[in-house]
C-alpha positions in Angstrom: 64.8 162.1 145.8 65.3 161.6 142.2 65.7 157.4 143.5 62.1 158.3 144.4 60.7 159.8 141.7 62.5 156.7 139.2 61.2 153.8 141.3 57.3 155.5 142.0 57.0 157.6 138.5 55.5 159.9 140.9 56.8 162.9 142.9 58.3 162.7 146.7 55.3 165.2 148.7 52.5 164.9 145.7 49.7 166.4 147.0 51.0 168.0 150.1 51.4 171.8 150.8 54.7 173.0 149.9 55.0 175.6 152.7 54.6 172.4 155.4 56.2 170.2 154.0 59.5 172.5 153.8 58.9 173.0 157.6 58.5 169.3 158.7 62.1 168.9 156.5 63.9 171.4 158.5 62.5 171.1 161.9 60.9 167.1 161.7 63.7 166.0 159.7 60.5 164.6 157.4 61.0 162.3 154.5 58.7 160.8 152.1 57.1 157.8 153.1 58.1 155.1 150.8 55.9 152.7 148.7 55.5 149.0 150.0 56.3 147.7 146.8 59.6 149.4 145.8 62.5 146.6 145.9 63.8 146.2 149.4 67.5 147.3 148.4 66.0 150.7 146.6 64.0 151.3 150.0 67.5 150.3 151.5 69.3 153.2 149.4 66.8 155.8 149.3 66.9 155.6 153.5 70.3 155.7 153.9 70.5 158.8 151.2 68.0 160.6 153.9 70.0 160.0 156.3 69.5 163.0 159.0 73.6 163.1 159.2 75.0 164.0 156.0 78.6 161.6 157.3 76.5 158.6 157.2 74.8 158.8 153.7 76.4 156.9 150.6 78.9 158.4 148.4 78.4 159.0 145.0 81.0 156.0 144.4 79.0 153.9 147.2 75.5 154.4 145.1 76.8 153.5 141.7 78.2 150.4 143.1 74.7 149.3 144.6 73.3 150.5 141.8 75.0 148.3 139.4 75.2 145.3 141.9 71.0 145.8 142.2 71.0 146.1 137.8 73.3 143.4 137.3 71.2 141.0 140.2 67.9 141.8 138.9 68.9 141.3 135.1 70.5 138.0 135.6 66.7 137.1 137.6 65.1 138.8 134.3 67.1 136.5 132.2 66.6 133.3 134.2 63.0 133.7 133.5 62.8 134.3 130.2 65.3 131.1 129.5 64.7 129.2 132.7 67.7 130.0 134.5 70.0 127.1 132.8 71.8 129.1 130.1 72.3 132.3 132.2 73.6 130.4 135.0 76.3 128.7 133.2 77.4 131.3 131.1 78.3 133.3 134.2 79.7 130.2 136.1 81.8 128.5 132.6 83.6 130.4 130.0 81.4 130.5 126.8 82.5 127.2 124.9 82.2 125.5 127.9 78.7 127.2 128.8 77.3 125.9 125.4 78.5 122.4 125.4 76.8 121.9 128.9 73.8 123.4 127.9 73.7 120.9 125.2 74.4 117.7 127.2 78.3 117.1 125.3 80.9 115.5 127.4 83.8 117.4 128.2 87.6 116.9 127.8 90.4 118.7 129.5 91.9 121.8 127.6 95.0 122.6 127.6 96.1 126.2 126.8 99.8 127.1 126.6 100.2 130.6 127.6 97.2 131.8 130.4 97.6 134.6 133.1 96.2 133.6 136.2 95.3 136.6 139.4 94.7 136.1 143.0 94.4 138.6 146.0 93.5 138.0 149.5 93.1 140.6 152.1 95.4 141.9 154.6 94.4 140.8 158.1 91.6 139.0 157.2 91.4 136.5 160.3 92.0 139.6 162.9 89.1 141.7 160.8 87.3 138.2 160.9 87.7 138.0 164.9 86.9 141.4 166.1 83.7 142.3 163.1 80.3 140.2 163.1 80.2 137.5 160.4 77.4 139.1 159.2 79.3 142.2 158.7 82.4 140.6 156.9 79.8 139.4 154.5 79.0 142.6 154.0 82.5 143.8 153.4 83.4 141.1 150.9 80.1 141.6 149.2 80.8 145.2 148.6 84.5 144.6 147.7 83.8 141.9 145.1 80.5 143.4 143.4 83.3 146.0 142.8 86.2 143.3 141.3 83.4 141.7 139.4 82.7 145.3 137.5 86.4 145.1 136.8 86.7 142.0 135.5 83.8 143.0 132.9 86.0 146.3 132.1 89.3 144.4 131.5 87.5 141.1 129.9 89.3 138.9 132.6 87.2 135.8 133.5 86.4 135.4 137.5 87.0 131.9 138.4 85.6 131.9 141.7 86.2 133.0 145.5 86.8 131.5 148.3 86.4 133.3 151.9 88.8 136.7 150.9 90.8 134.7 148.0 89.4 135.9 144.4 91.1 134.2 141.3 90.7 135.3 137.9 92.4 134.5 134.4 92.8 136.2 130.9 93.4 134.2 127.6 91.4 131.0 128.6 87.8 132.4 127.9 88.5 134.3 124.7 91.8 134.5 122.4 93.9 137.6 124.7 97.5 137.7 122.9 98.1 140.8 125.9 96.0 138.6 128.5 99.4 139.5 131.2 98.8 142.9 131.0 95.6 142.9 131.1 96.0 141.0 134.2 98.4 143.6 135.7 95.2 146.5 134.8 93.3 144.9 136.6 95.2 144.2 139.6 95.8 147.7 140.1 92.3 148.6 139.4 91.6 146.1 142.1 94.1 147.5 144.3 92.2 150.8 144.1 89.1 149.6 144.5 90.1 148.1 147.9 90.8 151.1 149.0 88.1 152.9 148.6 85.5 149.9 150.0 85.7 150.4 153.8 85.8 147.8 156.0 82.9 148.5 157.8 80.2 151.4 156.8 79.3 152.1 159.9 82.3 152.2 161.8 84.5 154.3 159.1 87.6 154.6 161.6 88.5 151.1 160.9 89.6 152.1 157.3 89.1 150.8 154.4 90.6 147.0 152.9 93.9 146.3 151.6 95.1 143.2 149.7 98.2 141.5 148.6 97.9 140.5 144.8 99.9 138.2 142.6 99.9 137.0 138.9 101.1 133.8 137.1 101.7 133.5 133.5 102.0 129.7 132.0 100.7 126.9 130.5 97.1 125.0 132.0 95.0 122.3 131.9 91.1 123.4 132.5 88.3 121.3 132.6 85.1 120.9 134.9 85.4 118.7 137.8 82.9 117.1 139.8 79.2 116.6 139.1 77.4 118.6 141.9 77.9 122.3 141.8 80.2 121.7 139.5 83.3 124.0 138.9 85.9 124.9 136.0 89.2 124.5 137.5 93.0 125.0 135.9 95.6 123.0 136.5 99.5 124.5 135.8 
């Protein structure tokens, strides 16, 4: 309700009797009808929170991660706008230096750094989950369980490198000078460990529990630079 009343400025039964409407809510199940023109993952949430079973509505912990992931989504589209997309899509694809000599058309050399701290995870069972859950469904899940690793890489300052199917790779002391870059790595491989586990593996089927990965660190020296000229990428070579 309070969802409601942020995304229409207006309140949930305006103009209708209070004495009905309390009625239609305990014996119709009644919920406000919602505007045509609130975003489609608001309408999304504020459905699922009226939820006639109180099991299947989002936890608190659920909401502030769709919450974010819509914030985060809809700032980046803000941004793109206002600087037509290039800069804002590079700085959250590069590190900063790199970002910045793109944007201004300089040819790049490798780097090498001496001392980096590189983390991977993959998920336990992925190809059974993948076999018995609809792709459309392990999207879902990976969706959900990244949005939440890419909160925690903002938290510990950890640069996400990319993903590939359940794999996420991240490193510290490449994109910014990080003398404690390996334990900051091990932070946020615990946080991610914990975040797993509370991201089920599929929201409507609760009974299949949640995901857990396997996570690893590397600390040594690297060679980044960006490879390739379509969609290209930053990779590190050790």
């Amino acid at each position: 309700m309070v969802l409601y009343e942020i995304v229409t400025r207006r309140d949930p039964y305006e103009g209708e009797d209070f004495e009905t409407v309390l009625k239609e809510v305990v014996q119709k199940k009644k919920r406000p009808a919602i505007p045509a023109d609130a975003p489609s993952e608001l309408a999304t949430i504020m459905n699922e929170c009226w939820h006639w079973d109180p099991q299947r509505r989002p936890s608190f912990l659920e909401l502030e991660r769709r919450l974010c992931h819509f914030d985060s989504v809809h700032n980046a589209k803000r941004n793109m706008k206002l600087n037509k997309g290039n800069n804002v899509v590079l700085s959250q694809v590069f590190p900063p230096h790199v970002a910045k000599a793109l944007a201004e058309g300089q040819k790049l050399e490798p780097e090498k750094f001496e001392s980096v701290t590189i983390f991977f995870s993959d998920i336990q069972g992925f190809t059974d989950i993948s076999k018995t859950l609809a792709p459309e469904k392990v999207c879902d899940m990976l969706d959900r369980l990244y949005t939440r690793f890419d909160i925690l890489s903002d938290k510990h300052d950890v640069f996400k490198v990319e993903t590939i199917g359940d794999a996420y790779m991240a490193v510290a002391n490449l994109h910014a000078k990080q003398d404690n870059h390996a334990e900051r790595i091990a932070l946020f491989a615990l946080d991610c460990i914990k975040a797993a586990q509370a991201t089920l593996i599929d929201e409507t089927e609760p009974a299949r529990g949640s995901v857990n990965i396997r996570v690893g660190f590397h600390t040594g020296p690297v060679v980044a630079n960006v490879v390739g000229t379509k969609n290209p990428r930053c990779k590190g070579f050790g």
